[in-house]
DRENDO-1510 file (C-alpha; in Angstrom, 1 decimal, always signed):
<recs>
REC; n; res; u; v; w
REC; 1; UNK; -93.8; +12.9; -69.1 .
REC; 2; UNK; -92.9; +12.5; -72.7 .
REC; 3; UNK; -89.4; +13.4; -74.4 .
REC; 4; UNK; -91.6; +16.0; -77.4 .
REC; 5; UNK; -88.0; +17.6; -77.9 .
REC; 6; UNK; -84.4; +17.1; -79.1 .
REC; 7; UNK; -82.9; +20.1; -77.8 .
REC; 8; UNK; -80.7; +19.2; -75.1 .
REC; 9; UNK; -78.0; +22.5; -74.8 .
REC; 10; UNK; -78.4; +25.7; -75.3 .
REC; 11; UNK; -75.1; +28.5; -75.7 .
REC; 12; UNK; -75.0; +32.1; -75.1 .
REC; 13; UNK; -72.7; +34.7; -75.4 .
REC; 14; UNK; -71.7; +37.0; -72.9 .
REC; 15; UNK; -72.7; +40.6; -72.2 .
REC; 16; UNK; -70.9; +41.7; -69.2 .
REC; 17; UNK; -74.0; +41.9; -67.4 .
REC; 18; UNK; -75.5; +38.5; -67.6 .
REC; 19; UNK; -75.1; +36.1; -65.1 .
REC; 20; UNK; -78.3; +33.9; -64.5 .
REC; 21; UNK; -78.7; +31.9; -68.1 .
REC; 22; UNK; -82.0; +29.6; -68.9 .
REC; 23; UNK; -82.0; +26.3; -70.1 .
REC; 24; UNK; -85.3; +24.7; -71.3 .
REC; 25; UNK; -84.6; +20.6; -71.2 .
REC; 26; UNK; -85.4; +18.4; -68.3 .
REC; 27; UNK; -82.7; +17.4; -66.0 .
REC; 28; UNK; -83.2; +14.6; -62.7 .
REC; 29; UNK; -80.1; +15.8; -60.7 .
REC; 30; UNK; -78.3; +18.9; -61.0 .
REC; 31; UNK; -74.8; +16.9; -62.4 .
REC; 32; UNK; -76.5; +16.1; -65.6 .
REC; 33; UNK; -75.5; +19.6; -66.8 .
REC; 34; UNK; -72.5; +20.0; -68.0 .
REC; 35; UNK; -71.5; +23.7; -68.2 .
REC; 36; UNK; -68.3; +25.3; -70.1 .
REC; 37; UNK; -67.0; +28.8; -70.9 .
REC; 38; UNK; -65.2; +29.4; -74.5 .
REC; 39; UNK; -63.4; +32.4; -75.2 .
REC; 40; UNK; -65.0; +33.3; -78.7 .
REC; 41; UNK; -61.2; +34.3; -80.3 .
REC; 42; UNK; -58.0; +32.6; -80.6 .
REC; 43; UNK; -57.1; +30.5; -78.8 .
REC; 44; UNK; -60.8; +29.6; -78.3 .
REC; 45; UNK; -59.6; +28.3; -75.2 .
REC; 46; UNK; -62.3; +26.0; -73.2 .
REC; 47; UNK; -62.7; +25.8; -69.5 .
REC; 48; UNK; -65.5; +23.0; -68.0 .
REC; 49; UNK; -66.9; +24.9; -65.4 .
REC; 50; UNK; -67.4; +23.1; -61.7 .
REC; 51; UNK; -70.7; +22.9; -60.1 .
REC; 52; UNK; -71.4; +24.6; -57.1 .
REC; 53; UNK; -67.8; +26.4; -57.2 .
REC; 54; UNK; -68.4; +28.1; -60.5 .
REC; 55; UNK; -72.0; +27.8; -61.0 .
REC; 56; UNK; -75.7; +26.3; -59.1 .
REC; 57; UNK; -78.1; +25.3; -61.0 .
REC; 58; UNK; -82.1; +25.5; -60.5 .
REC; 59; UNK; -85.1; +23.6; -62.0 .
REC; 60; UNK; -84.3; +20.1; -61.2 .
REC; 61; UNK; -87.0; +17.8; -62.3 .
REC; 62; UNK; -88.8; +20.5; -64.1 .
REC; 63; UNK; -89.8; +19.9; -67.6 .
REC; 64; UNK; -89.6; +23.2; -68.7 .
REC; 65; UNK; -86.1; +23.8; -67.2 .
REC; 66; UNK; -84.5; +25.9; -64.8 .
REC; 67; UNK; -81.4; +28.2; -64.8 .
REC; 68; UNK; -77.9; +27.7; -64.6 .
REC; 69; UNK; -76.4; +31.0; -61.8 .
REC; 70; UNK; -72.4; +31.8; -62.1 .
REC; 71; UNK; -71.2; +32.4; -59.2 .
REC; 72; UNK; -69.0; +34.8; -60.4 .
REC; 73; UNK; -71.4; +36.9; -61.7 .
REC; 74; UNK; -71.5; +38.4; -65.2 .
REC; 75; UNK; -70.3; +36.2; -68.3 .
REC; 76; UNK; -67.6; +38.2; -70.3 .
REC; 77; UNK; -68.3; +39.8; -73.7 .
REC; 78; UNK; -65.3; +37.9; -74.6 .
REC; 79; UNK; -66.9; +34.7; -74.1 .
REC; 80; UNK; -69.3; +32.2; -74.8 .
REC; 81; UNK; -71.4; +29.9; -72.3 .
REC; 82; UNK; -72.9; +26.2; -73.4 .
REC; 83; UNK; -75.4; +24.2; -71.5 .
REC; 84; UNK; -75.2; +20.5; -72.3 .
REC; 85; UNK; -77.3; +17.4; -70.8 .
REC; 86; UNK; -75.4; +14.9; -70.0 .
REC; 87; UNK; -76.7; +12.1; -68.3 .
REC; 88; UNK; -74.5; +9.3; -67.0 .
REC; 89; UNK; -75.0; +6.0; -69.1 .
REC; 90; UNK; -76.3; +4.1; -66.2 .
REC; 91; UNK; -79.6; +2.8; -65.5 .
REC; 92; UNK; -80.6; +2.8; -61.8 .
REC; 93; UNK; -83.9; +1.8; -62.2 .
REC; 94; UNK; -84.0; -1.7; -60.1 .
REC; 95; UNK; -87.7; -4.0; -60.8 .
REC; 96; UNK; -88.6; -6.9; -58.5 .
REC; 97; UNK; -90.5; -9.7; -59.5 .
REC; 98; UNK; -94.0; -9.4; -59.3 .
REC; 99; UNK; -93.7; -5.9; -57.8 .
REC; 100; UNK; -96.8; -3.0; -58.5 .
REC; 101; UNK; -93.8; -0.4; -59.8 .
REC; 102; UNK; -95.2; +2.8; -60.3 .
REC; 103; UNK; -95.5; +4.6; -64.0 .
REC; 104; UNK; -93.7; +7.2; -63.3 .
REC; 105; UNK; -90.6; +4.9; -62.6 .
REC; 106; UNK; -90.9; +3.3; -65.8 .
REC; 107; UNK; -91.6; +7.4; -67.3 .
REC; 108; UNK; -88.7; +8.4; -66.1 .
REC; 109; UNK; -86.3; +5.5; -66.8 .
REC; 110; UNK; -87.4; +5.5; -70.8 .
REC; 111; UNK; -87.1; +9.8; -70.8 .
REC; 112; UNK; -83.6; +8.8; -69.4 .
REC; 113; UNK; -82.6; +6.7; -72.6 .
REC; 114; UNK; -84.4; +9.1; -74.9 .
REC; 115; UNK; -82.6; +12.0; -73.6 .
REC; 116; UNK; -79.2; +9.6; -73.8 .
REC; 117; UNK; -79.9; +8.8; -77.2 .
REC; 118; UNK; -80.2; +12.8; -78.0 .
REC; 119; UNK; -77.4; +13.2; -76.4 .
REC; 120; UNK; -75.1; +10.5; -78.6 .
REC; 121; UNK; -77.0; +12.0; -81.7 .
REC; 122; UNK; -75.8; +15.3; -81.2 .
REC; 123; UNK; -72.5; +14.4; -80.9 .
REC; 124; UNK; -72.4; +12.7; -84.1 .
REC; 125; UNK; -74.2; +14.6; -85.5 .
REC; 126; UNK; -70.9; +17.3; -85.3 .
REC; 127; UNK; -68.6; +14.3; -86.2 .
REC; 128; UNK; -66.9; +13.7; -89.1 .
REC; 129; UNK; -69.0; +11.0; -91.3 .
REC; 130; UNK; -68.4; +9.2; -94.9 .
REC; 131; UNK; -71.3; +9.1; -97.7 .
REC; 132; UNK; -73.7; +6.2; -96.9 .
REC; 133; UNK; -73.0; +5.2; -100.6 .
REC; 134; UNK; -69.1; +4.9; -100.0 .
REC; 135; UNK; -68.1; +1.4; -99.0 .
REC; 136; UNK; -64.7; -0.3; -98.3 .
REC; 137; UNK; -63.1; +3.0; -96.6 .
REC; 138; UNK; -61.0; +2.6; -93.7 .
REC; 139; UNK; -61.2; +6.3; -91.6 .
REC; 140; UNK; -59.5; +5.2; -88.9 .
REC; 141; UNK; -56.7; +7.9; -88.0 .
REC; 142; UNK; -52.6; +7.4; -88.7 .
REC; 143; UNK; -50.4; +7.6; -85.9 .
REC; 144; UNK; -49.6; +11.2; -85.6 .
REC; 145; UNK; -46.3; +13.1; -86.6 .
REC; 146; UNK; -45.3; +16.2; -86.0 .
REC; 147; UNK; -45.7; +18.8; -88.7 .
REC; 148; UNK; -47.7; +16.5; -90.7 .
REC; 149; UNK; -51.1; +16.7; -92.3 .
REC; 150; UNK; -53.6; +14.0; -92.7 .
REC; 151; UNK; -54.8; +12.9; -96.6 .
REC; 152; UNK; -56.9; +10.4; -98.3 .
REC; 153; UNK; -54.5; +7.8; -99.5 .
REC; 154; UNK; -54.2; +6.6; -103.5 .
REC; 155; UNK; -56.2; +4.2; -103.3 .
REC; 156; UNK; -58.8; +6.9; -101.9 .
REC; 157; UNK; -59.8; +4.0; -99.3 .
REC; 158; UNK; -58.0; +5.4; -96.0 .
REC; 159; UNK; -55.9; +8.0; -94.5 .
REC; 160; UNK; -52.1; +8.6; -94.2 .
REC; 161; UNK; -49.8; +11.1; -93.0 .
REC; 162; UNK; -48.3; +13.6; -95.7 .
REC; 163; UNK; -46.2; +16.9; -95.4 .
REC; 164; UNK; -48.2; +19.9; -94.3 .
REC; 165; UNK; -49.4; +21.8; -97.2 .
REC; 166; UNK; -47.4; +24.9; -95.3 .
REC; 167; UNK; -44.5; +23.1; -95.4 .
REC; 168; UNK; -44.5; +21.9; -99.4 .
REC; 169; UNK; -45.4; +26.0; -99.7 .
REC; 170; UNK; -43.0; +27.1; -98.2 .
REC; 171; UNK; -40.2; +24.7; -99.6 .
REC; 172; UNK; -42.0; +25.6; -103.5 .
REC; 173; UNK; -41.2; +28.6; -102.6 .
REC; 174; UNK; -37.8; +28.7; -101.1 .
REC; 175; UNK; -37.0; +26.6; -104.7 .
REC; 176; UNK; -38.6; +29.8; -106.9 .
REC; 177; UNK; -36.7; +32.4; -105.2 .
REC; 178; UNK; -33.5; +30.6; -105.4 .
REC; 179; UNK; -34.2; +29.4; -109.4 .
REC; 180; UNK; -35.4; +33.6; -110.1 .
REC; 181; UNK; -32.0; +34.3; -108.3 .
REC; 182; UNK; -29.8; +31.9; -110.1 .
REC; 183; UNK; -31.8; +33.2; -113.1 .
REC; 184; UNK; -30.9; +36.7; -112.6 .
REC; 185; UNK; -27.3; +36.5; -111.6 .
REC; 186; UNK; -26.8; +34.2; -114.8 .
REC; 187; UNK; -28.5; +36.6; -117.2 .
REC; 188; UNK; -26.5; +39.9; -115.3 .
REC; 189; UNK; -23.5; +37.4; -116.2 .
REC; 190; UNK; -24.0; +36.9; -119.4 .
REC; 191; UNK; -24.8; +40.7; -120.1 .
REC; 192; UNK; -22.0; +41.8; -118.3 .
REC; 193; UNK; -19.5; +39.2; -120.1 .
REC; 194; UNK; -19.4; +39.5; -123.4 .
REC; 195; UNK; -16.1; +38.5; -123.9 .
REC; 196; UNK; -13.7; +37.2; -121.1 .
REC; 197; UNK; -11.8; +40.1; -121.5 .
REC; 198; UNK; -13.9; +42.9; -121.6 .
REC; 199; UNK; -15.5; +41.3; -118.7 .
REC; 200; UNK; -12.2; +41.5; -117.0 .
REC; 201; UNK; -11.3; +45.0; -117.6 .
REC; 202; UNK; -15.1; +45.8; -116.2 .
REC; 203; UNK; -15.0; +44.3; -113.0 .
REC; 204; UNK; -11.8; +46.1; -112.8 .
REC; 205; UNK; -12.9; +49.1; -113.0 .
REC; 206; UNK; -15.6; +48.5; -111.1 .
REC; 207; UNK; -13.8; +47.0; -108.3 .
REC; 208; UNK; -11.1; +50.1; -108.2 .
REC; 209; UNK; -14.2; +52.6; -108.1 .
REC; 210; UNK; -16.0; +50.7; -105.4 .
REC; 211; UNK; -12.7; +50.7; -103.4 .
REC; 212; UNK; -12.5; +54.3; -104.0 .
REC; 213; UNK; -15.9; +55.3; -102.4 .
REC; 214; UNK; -15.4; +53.1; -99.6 .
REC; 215; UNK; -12.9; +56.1; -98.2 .
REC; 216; UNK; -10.7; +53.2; -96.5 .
REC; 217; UNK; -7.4; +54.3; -95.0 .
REC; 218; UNK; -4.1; +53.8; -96.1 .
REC; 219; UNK; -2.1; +51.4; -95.1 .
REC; 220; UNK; +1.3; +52.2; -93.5 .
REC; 221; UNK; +3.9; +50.2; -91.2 .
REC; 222; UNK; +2.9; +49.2; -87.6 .
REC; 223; UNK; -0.6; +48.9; -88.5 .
REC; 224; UNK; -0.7; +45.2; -88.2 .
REC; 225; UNK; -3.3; +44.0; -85.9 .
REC; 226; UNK; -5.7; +46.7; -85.6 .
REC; 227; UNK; -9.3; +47.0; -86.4 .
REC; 228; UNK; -11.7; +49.4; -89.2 .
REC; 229; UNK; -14.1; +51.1; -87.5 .
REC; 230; UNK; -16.6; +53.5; -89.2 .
REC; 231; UNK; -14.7; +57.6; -88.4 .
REC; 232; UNK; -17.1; +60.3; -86.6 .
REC; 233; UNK; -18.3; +61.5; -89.7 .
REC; 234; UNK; -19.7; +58.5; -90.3 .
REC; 235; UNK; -18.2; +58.9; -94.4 .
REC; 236; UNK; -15.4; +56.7; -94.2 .
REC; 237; UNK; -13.3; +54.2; -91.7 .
REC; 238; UNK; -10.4; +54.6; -89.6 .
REC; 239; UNK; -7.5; +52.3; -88.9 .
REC; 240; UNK; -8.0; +51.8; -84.5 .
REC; 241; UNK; -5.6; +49.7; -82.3 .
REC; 242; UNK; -6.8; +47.1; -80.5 .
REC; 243; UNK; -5.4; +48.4; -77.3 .
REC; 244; UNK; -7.7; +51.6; -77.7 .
REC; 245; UNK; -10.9; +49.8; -77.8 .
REC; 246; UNK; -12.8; +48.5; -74.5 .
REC; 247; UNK; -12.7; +45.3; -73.6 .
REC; 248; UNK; -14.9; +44.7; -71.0 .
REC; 249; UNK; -17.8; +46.7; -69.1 .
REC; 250; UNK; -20.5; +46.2; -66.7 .
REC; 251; UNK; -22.7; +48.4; -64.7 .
REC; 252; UNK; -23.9; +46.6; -62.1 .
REC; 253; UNK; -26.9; +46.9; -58.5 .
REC; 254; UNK; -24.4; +46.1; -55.9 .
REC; 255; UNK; -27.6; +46.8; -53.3 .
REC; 256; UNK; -29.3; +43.6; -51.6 .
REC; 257; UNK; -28.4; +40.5; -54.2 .
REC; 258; UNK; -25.5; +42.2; -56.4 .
REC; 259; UNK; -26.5; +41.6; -59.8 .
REC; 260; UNK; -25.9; +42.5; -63.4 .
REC; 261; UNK; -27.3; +45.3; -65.0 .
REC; 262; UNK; -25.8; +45.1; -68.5 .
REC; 263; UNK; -22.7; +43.8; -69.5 .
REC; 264; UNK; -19.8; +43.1; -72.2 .
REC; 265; UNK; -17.4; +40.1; -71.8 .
REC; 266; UNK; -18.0; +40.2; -67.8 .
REC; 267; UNK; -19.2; +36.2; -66.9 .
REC; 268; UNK; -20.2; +36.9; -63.3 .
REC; 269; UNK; -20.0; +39.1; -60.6 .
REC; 270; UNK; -19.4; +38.2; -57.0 .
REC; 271; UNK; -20.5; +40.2; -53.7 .
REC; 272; UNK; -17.7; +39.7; -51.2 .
REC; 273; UNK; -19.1; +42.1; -48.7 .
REC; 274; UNK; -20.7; +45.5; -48.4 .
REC; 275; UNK; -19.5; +47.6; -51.2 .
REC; 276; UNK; -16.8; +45.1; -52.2 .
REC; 277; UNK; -17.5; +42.9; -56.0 .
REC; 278; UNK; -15.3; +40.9; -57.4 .
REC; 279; UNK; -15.8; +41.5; -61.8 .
REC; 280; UNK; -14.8; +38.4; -63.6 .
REC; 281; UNK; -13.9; +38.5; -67.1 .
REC; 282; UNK; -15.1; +36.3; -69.8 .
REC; 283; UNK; -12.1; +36.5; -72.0 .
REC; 284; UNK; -8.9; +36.9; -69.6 .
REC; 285; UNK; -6.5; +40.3; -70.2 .
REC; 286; UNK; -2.9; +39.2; -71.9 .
REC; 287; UNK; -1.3; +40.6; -68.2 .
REC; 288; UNK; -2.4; +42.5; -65.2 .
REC; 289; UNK; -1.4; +45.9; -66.8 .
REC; 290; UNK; -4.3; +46.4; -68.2 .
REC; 291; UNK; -6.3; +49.4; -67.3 .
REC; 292; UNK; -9.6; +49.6; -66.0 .
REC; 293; UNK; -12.0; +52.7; -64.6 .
REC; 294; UNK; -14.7; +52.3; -62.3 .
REC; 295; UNK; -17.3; +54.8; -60.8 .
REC; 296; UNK; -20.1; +54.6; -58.4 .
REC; 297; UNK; -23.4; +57.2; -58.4 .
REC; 298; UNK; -21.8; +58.6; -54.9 .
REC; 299; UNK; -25.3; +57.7; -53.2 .
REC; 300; UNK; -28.2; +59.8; -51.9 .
REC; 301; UNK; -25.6; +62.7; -50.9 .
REC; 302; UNK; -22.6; +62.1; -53.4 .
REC; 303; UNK; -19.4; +61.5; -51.8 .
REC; 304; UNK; -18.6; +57.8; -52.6 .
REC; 305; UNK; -15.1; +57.1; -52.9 .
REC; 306; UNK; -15.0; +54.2; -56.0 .
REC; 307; UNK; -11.7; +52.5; -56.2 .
REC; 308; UNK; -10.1; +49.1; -57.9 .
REC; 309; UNK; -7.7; +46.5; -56.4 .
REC; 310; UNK; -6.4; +42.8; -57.1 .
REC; 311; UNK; -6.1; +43.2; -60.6 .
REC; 312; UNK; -5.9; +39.6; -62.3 .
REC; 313; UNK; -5.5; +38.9; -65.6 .
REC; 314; UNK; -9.6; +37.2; -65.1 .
REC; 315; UNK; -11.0; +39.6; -62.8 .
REC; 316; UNK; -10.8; +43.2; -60.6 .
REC; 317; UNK; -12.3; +43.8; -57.3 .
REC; 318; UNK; -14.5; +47.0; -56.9 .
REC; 319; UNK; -14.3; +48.8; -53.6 .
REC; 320; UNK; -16.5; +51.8; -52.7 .
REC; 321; UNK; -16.7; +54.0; -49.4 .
REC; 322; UNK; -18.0; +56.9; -48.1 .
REC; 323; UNK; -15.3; +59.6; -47.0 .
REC; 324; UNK; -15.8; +58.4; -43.3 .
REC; 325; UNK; -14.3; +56.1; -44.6 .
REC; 326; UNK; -17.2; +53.5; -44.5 .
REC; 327; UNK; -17.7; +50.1; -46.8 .
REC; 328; UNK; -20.9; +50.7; -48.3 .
REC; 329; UNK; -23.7; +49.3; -51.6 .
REC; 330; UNK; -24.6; +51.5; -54.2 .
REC; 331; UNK; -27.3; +50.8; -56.8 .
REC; 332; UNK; -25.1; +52.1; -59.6 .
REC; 333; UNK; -21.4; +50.6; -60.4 .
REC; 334; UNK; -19.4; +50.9; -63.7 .
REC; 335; UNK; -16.3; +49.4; -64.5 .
REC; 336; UNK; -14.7; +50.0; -67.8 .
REC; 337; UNK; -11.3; +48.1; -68.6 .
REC; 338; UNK; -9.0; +48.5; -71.5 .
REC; 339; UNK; -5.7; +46.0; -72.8 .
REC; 340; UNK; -4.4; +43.2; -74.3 .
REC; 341; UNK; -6.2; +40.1; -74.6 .
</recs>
């Protein structure tokens, strides 16, 4: 036969319903197809389909083609499919001397470089490729390096590695912000300031009023040590000692593999048997006479006795029974502690 055409692949894209797709070149074995699914958005991943396992193919030695079957039926809407010939670069077509070889030997061995040859073409013809009237250019690619883009050099004869445009962006505009704010603050400076001293008595003023709508508390002896905390009404701050605030909590699944739920300053929990946890501290208690609450959900029934023992200044062990009495898990454990750290 002759080679009368170029085309050697063919893409579709998927319906949901499709799942037997033509092709319309020649092939001699059923590997010369290479077949691949491409999801048509981001990330636009690729997957190189397996013969046999994926897909069979029909039409071998046909000039007209054949079809290419997925085996697991319908091609996604999401996706595209691409039929490429591919023949291997070999030639296995073996002459001995003064042997009567038949035609279609020597047929199908040229159709086999033709179709080779389309196959290279195509490829470059999706390559990148310099002006025929360009000489003396070096495109070989630089190393690469992370975060960097690739540029003509300034000679404008080969290729280097330069800052990602995104990057120079980004830093242009880290720089404008920074200059408009330096910009502003100086000219509210030198509005605000027209002498030294009237600038003075301003910020004054301005301090003593912003002071005022703050609402803070005022300061009296023995409040040394404590913390501001927003009030109820959530207009002002009160003065809080440190002894009054919680220190530590965890509600924890003490069922099958104890584990954390949610936590504050607790490093680990241990399960020592059923319904006994050991709570260890991240930031140790000042003493032992610190005080510390824990409860239990009281199980399917209610009923569960929740108590605490072994107080160290690092850790408390939970115990929890049933009014048997009887050790026993519960899916919902809280320990609260309050004291000096």
């Amino acid at each position: 036969m002759t080679v009368a055409s170029t085309t050697n692949q063919i893409v579709y894209t998927g319906d949901d319903a499709t799942s037997v797709f033509a092709y319309t070149f020649k092939i001699f074995a059923d590997t010369d197809l290479v077949v691949t699914e491409k999801l048509i958005a981001d990330p636009f991943t690729e997957t190189v389909l397996t013969i046999t396992t994926d897909y069979t193919v029909s039409g071998v030695g046909v000039s007209t083609g054949g079809n290419v079957t997925l085996v697991a039926g319908a091609l996604a809407a999401t996706k595209k499919l691409i039929i490429q010939r591919v023949l291997p670069l070999t030639q296995g077509f073996d002459l001995a001397e003064n042997d009567n070889a038949p035609s279609s030997g020597y047929e199908d061995a040229y159709d086999k470089l033709t179709m080779m040859i389309q196959t290279l073409d195509e490829t470059l013809q999706r390559a990148i490729r310099i002006d025929p009237t360009q000489t003396g250019i070096d495109v070989q690619l630089p190393p690469p390096e992370a975060d960097k883009g690739i540029a003509w050099n300034s000679d404008a004869d080969g290729l280097v590695n330069i800052d990602a445009p995104g990057a120079s962006a980004d830093a242009a505009a880290a720089s404008a912000a920074a200059a408009a704010a330096s910009a502003s603050s100086a000219a509210a400076s030198a509005s605000a300031a027209s002498s030294s001293a009237s600038a003075a008595a301003a910020s004054a003023v301005e301090a003593a009023a912003s002071v005022a709508t703050l609402n803070l508390p005022t300061l009296t002896g023995g409040d040394a040590g404590k913390r501001l905390v927003v009030n109820s009404a959530e207009d002002g701050y009160d003065l809080v000692g440190i002894d009054s605030i919680i220190k530590g909590w965890v509600h924890l699944d003490g069922t099958g593999t104890a584990a954390i739920d949610d936590s504050f300053n607790v490093s680990s929990i241990t399960d020592n048997s059923t319904g006994n946890y050991t709570v260890t501290w991240d930031t140790d208690f000042a003493s032992v006479d610190y005080v510390a609450v824990a409860a239990s959900s009281g199980g399917p029934s209610g009923g569960f006795i929740t108590t605490l023992s072994s107080y160290a200044t690092g850790s408390v062990v939970v115990q929890i029974k049933t009014v048997a009495p009887a050790s026993v898990d519960d899916a919902d454990v809280c320990v609260i502690a309050i004291g000096d750290q």
